[in-house]
C-alpha positions in Angstrom: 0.0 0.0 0.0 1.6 3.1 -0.8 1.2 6.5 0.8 1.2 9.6 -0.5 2.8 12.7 2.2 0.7 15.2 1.0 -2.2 13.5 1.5 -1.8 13.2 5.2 -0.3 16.5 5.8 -3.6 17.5 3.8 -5.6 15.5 5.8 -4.0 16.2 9.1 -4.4 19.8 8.2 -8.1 18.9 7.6 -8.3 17.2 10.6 -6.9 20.1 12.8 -8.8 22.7 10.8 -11.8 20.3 11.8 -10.7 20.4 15.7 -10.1 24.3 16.0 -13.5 24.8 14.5 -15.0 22.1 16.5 -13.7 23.8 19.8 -14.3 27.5 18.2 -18.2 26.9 17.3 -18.9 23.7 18.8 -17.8 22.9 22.1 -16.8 26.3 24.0 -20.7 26.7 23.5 -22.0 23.6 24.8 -19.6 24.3 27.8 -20.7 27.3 28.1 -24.2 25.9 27.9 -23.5 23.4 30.3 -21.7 26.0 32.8 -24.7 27.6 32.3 -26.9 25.0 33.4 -24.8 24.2 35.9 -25.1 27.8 37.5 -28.8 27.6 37.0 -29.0 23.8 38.6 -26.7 25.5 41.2 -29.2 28.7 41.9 -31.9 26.6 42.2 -30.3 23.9 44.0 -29.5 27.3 46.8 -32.8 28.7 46.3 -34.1 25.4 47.5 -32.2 24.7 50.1 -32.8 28.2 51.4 -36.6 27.6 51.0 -35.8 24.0 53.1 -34.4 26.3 55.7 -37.0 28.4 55.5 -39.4 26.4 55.5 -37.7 24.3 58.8 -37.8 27.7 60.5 -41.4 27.9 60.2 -42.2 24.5 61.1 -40.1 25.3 64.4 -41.5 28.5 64.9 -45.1 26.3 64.6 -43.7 23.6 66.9 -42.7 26.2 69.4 -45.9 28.0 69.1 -47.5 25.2 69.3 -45.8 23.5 72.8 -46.5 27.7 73.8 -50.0 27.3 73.0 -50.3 24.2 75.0 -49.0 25.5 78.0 -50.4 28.7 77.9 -53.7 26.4 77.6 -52.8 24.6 80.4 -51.9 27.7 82.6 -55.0 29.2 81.7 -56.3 25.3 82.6 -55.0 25.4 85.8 -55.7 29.3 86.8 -59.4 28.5 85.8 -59.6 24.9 88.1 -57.9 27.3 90.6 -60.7 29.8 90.5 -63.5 27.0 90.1 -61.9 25.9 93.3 -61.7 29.1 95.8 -65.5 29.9 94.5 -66.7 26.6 95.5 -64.4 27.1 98.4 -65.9 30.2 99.1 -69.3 29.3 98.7 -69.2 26.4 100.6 -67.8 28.8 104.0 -70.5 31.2 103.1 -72.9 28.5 102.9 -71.9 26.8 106.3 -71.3 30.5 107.5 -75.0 31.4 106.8 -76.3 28.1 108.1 -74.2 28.3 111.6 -75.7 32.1 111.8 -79.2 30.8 111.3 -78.9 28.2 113.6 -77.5 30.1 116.2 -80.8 32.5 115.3 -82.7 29.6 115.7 -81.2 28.8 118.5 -81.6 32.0 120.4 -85.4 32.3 119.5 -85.8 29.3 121.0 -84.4 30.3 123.6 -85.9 33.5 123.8 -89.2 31.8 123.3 -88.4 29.2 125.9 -87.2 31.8 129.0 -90.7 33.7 127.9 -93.1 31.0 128.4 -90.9 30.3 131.7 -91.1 33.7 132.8 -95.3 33.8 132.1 -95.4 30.6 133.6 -93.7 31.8 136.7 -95.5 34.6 136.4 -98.9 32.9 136.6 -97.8 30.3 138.9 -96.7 33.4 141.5 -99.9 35.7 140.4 -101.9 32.8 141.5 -100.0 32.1 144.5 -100.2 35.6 145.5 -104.0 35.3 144.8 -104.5 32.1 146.8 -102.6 33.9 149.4 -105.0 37.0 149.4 -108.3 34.7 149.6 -106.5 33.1 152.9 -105.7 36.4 154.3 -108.9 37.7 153.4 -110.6 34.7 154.7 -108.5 34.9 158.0 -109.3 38.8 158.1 -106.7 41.2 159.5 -106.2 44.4 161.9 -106.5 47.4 159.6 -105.3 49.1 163.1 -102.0 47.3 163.6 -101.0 47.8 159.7 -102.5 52.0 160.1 -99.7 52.0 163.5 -96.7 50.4 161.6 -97.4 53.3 158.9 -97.1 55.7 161.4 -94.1 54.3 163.0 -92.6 54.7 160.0 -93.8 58.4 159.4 -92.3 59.2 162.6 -89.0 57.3 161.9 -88.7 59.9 159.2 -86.1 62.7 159.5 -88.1 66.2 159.9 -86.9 67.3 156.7 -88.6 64.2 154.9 -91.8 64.6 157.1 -92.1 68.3 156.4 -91.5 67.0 152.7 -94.1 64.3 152.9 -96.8 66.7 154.5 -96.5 69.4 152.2 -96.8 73.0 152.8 -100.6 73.1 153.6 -101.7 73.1 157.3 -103.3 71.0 158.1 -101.6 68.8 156.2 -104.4 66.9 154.1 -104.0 63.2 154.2 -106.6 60.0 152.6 -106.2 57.1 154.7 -107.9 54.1 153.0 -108.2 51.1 154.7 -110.0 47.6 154.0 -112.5 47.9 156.2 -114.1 50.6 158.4 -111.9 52.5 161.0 -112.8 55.1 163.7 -110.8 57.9 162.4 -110.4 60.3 165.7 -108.1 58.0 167.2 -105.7 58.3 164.4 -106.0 61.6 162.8 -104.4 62.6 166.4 -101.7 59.6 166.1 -101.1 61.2 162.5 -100.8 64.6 163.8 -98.1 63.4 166.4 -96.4 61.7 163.5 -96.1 64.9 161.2 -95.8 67.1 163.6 -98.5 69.6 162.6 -102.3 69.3 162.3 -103.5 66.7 159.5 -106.9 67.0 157.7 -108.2 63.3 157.5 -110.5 61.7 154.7 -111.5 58.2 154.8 -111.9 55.9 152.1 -112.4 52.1 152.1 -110.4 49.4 148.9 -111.5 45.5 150.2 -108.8 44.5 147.6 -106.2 45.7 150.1 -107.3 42.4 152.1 -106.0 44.1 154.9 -104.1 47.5 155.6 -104.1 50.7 154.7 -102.8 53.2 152.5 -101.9 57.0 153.5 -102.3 59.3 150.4 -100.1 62.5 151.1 -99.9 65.6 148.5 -97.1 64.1 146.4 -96.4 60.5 147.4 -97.9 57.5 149.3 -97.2 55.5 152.0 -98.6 51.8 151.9 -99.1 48.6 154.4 -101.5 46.2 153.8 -101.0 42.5 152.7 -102.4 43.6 149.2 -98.7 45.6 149.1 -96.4 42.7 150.7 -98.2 40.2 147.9 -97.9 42.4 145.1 -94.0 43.3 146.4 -93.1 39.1 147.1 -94.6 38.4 143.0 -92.3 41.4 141.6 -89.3 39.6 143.8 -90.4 35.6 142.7 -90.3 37.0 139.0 -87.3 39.0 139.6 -85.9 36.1 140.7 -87.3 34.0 137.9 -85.5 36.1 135.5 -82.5 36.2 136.6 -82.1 32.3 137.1 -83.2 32.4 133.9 -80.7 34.6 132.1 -77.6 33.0 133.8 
């Protein structure tokens, strides 16, 4: 086989002119395509992962919002179980509160009620004592005389003063003696006198429910003895009595 020189410088030439335009028009373009592309995959790829980033950051941000949410709901929860609790709490010491007071109300009207009816039953029982008392006294009968001298022994047991007092400024000095029964007056208007010291002006009068005694009216007071007195005096002490056994 022979070969010709010039034909493979000619073709070598070919073959490089072939290469340099292959490289000028061909291939610096598709590199730079592919450089290109490359940037482009590369931008995206950035973009994306920044997005990714992004994207983690939010779901984070949602996570922790989220875990903040659920505790704020379980602080708000608790404060409102809290709350709940104290009101019932509350209600509940009012409640027992307002039923101890009106018990203790109770209580004390009872109580109230109770020492009453004690007090008008000791009442009676010592109003009808005292009246028994009176129908056995007036059944016995009684010295209108001997209760008329112990009111003049106290008259004259009287400092002066207290007599003149007792008299009053008038002379004679007028005085109402009522007695239970009838009573010769002369004999005592002069015992009177002696017990005032000064001139009395008698007037009689007659009250069978002193059961016995008498009763001297002066100007501005009056002086009593007579069992109707010492009765109604023992009732007033049995009920004083009463009451105050009652109230300790």
């Amino acid at each position: 086989m022979h070969v010709d020189g010039w034909t493979l410088l000619l073709q070598a030439v070919n073959f490089l002119i072939l290469v340099w335009l292959l490289r000028h028009f061909l291939y610096r373009p598709v590199l730079a395509v592919i450089a290109e592309r490359q940037a482009a995959t590369e931008r995206v790829r950035t973009q994306a992962e920044a997005i990714r980033q992004e994207a983690d950051g939010m779901r984070r941000g949602l996570e922790d919002a989220r875990a903040g949410l659920s505790a704020e709901r379980d602080r708000l929860l608790a404060a409102a179980r809290a709350e709940a609790e104290a009101e019932r709490t509350a209600l509940i010491d009012k409640a027992r509160a307002d039923a101890d007071r009106l018990l203790a109300d109770a209580r004390a009207r009872l109580e109230e009620e109770r020492r009453q009816a004690l007090a008008g039953l000791r009442g009676q029982a010592a109003a009808l004592g005292a009246d028994l008392a009176g129908r056995l006294l007036l059944a016995a009968g009684g010295d209108d005389g001997r209760f008329l001298d112990a009111a003049c022994r106290s008259v004259e047991g009287l400092p002066e003063a207290q007599r003149h007092a007792l008299a009053g400024e008038e002379t004679p000095a007028p005085v109402r003696l009522v007695t239970a029964a009838p009573l010769d007056p002369a004999p005592w208007r002069t015992r009177l006198a002696a017990a005032l010291g000064r001139p009395v002006a008698l007037s009689l009068a007659e009250d069978p429910g002193l059961i016995a005694g008498v009763e001297l009216h002066f100007p501005h007071s009056v002086l009593r003895h007579s069992w109707k007195q010492a009765l109604a005096e023992a009732t007033e002490e049995l009920t004083r009595d009463d009451d105050a056994h009652a109230s300790a």
